[in-house]
N, C-alpha and C positions, 0 to 999 in steps of 0.2 A: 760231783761228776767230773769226770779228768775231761781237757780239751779231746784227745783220743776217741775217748767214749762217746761223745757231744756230734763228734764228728762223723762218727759210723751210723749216730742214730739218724743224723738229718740226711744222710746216703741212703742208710734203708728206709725214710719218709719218700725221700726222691723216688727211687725204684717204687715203693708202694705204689705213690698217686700215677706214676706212668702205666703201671701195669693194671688200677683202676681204670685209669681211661680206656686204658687199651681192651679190659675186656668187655667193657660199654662199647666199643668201635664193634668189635669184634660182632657184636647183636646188628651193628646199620651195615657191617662190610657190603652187601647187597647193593646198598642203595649206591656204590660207588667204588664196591668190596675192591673344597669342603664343604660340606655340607652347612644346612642350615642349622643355627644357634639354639641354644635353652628351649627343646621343645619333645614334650613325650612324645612318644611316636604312638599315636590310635588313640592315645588314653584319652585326647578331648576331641575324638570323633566320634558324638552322638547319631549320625546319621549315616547310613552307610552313602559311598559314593561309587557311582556306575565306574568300574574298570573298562578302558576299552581293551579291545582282543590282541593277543600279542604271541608274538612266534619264537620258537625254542631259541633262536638266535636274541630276540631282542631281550625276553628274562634272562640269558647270559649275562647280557649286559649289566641289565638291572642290579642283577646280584652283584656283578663286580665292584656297584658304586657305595655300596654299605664300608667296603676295606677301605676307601675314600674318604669319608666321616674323617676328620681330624681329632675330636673330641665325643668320646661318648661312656655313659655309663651304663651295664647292664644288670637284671638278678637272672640267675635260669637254672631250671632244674632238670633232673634227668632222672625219672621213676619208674620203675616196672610196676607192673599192675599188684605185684606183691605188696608194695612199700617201700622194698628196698631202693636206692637210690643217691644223688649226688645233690649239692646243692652250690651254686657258684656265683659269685661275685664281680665283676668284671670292669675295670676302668681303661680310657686310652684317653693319650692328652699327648697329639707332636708323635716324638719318637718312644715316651714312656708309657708301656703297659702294665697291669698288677691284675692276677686273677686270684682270688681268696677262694679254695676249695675244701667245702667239709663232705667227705664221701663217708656213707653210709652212715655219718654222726660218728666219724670214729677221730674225730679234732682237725680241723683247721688248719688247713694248710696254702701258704703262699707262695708264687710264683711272680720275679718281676724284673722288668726289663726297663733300665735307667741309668743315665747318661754313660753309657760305654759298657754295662754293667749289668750280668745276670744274677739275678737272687734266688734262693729258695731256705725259705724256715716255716716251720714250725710254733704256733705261739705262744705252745706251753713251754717250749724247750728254752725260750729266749737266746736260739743257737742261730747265726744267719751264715748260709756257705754263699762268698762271693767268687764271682770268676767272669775273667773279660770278657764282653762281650764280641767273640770271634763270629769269622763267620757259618762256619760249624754248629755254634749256640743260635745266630738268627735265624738257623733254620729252626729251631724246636718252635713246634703249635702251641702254644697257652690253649690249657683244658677251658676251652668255651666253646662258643656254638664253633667256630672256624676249627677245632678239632674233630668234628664230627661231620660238617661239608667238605672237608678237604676231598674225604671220599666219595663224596658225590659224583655218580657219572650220569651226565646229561645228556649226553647220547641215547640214552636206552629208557626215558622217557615216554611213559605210555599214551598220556592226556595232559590237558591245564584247563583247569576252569577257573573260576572265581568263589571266595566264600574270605570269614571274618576271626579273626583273632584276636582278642581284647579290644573291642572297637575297632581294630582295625581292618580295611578293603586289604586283600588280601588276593595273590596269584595263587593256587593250588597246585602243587605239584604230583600227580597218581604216577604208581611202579605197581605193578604185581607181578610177581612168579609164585611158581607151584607152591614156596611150602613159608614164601614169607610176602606181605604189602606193605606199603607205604605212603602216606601223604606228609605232604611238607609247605606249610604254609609261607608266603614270602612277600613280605613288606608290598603294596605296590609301587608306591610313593620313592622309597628309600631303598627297597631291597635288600632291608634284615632276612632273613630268614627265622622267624616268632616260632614255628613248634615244626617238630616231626614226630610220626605219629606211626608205628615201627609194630606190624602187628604178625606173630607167627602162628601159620596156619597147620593142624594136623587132619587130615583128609576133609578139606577144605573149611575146618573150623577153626577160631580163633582159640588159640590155647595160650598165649602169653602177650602183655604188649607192652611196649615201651616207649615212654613219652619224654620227648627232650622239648622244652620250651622256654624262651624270655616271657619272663612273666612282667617285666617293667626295661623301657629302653629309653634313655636320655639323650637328646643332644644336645653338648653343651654342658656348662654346669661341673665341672672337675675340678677339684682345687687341687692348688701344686702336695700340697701336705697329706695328697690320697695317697702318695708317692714314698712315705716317712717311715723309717724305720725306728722305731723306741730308742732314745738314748743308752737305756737299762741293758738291751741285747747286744750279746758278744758275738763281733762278726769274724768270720775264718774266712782271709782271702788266699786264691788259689792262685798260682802264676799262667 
């Protein structure tokens, strides 16, 4: 395969997973249309604990402290009630991110932000396109939960109660309009945001839903070498 060749495929992987994400967004547009060390978040809360009551301003907040986390690992998926779906991988450590995305099982694809430095391959192609990291590139979302609350709007907020997501106490978030609801579960503790739960209504029944969730969330625990690119893979840098 000529470098040329190598190079237009890891472009059309690019475009792919963007426009993957994008038409997954496109399902929540609606709803929007450091932390502590080495420790699962819910996974060793056998016992639920009483939340006290909180106000749309204070779960702001909440939420905003999960971006805080210095160090954390996540898995989460992203399913229609079909099957079809995404499945993603997720590390941060400092200022380096990597999100490992295999959408619909169609191969693995990564994303990764490291020291000055944006990546994206592929890892059958063993192709990696690098380019600076400008500021233009730090705005791009990494396909994870934070690409799919970016659209959240909080404003328009119906209710909050409380309930549980993998062991975990949990803040509730309710939306409804006419032809689609939503709930959205949110750490209490740390304010991850663990699932949203994305369901479209046709003359007010449920006819499709979509479920985006961390199914495991670390803090802590990232080794520098999450960060590594294989010796083997030929990288193309961009100016």
């Amino acid at each position: 395969m000529t470098n040329d060749v190598m190079q237009n495929d890891i472009k059309q992987q690019i475009m792919k997973i963007v426009h993957i994400g994008l038409v997954i967004a496109i399902f929540i547009t609606f709803i929007g249309c450091a932390g502590k060390q080495d420790e699962s978040v819910g996974l060793d809360q056998d016992e639920p604990r009483e939340l006290a009551d909180i106000s749309l301003v204070e779960l702001k907040e909440l939420y905003k402290e999960w971006n805080q986390i210095d160090e954390f690992y996540y898995e989460m998926s992203a399913f229609e009630d079909s099957g079809a779906g995404t499945n993603v991988k997720s590390w941060k450590k400092g200022e380096n991110e990597r999100v490992d995305v295999d959408p619909y099982n169609e191969g693995e694809f990564t994303q990764m932000k490291k020291d000055g430095y944006f990546y994206a391959f592929k890892v059958e192609t063993e192709f990696v396109n690098k380019r600076p990291l400008t500021s233009e590139v730090k705005e791009v979302t990494m396909v994870g939960m934070d690409f799919y609350m970016k659209r959240f709007d909080w404003d328009s907020i119906e209710s909050i109660d409380v309930g549980r997501h993998n062991n975990a106490d949990c803040y509730v978030v309710h939306k409804k309009l006419k032809s689609q609801e939503a709930k959205i579960w949110i750490h209490g503790e740390y304010g991850v945001p663990l699932k949203i739960e994305n369901n479209f209504l046709v003359e007010g029944s449920v006819e499709k839903t979509l479920i985006i969730q961390i199914n495991n969330f670390v803090i802590g625990k990232v080794e520098d070498n999450a960060f590594d690119i294989p010796d083997n893979y030929w990288i193309s840098e961009e100016e």
